[in-house]
Residue, then its C-alpha position, 0 to 999 in steps of 0.5 A: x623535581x626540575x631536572x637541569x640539563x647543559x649543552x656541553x659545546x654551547x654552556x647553555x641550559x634547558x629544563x626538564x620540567x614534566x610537570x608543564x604538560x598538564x596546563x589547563x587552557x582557560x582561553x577556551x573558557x571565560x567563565x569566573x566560577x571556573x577560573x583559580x584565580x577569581x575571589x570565592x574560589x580560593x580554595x581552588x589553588x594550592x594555600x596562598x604564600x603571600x598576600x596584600x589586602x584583607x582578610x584570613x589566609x586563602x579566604x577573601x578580602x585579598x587585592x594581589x595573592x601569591x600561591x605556588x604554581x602546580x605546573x612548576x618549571x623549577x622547584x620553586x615557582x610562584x603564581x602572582x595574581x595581580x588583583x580581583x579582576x578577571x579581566x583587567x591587566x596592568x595597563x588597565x588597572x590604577x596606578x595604586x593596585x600597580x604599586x601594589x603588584x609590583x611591592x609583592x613583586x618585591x617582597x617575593x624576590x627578597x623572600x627568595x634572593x638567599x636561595x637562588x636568581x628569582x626571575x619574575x616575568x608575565x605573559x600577557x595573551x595567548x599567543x606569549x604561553x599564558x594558560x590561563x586569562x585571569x592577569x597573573x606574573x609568575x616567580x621561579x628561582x633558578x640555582x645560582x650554580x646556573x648560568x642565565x643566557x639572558x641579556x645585560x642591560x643595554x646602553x639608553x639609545x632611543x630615549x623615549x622618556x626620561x624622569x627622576x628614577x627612570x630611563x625609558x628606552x628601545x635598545x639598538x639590540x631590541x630583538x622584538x617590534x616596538x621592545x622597550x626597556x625601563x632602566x633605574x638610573x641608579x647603578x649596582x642594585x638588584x630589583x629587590x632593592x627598589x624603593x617605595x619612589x621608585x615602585x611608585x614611578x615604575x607603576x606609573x611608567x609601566x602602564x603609561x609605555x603598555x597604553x602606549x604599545x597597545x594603541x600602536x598595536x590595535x590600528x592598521x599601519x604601514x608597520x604592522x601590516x594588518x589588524x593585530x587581533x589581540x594585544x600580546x606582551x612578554x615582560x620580565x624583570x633581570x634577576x642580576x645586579x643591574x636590574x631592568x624591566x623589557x617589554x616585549x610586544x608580540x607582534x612576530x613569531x619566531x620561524x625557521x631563520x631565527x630558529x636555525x641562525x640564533x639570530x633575531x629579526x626586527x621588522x622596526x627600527x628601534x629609532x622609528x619605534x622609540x620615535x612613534x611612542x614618544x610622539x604617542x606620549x607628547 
């Protein structure tokens, strides 16, 4: 089981999760006969939790699949395929196979909201703690008993885009280059409260602002300074009332300042940031 730990002086929290240590490195190998995650190899993750598509249980004709983590952080913790690719991650595949990722999203926090906060987050590329290629998100619930030391949702400042269900910005607070949250317009809701417009518009939302990030990430500017090699992005959706989607861009490593401060550095204004996509999108 995970083991909670508390900081007396600062009430913040870390797990104790021994289980993480044996995570395979599939970046090492891109072979789809080894890889859990590929159709015809089913057999090789624990039975599947949920699943959209076809066909029996943990057998093929799946579009997204859901089966429990074997290097779990917390007692529950989810492993959410996001389709049949190897490859192909949300800012590549069509907006019906996002809809698709993002209902199970939704169908696996309503599973699970009884039993404590569901937070749901992807690591895309190898330099945000993905250990394996196939484009997965993952699920874990953390006893309500814990307080999350995660941020509320900021005012809209450095709108980018703005349509019926969503406000797409870049926070005065963004820690990270190029951060963008998506934001619902509607008020004291849970993620798990999302309709099927609104999953529709997010779908289309999503892929449009990672498109976007990845042009800006991939080409030399004054900004970046050199060649980013590999797209790189953390995202996670707040598991509390009040719910938002942050997308993180990895173009920095936190070092020594951050470390010691707690406090973050931004080599982007968040105004120029929100400014150089929104020029991307018109």
């Amino acid at each position: 089981m995970a083991r909670y730990v508390p900081d007396i002086h600062t009430k913040r929290w870390v797990v104790i999760a021994p289980k993480r240590l044996g995570r395979p490195d599939q970046h090492k190998e891109q072979d789809e006969k080894k890889c859990p995650f590929c159709v015809g190899n089913e057999h090789m993750t624990p039975p599947e939790t949920y699943r959209a598509g076809n066909g029996k249980d943990n057998e093929q004709g799946w579009e997204v699949r859901v089966v429990p983590n074997l290097y779990s952080i917390t007692d529950t913790h989810e492993v959410i395929i996001h389709s049949t690719d190897h490859l192909k991650d949300i800012e590549e595949l069509g907006i019906e196979q996002n809809i698709k990722i993002l209902t199970a999203f939704k169908d696996r926090f309503n599973y699970y909201r009884k039993s404590g906060q569901v937070l749901i987050f992807t690591n895309h590329g190898k330099t945000t703690g993905a250990s394996q290629i196939h484009p997965h998100s993952q699920l874990v619930v953390i006893p309500h008993q814990i307080k999350l030391d995660t941020l509320e949702l900021e005012p809209k400042n450095n709108l980018i885009l703005e349509n019926v269900y969503f406000s797409i910005f870049c926070p005065e607070f963004s820690q990270w280059p190029y951060e963008v949250w998506i934001a619902p317009e509607r008020k004291n809701c849970f993620f798990g409260d999302i309709t099927n417009a609104e999953i529709q518009e997010l779908a289309i939302n999503l892929k449009l602002i990672l498109n976007k990030l990845k042009t800006i990430f991939l080409k030399p500017n004054a900004k970046n300074g050199a060649l980013v090699p590999e797209f790189a992005y953390n995202l996670y959706i707040y598991p509390l009332e009040n719910w938002y989607l942050r997308i993180i861009p990895r173009l920095m490593i936190r070092a020594g300042f951050e470390l010691g401060t707690g406090i973050s550095l931004n080599i982007v204004d968040p105004s120029d940031a929100s400014e150089e996509i929104k020029s991307l999108i018109l």
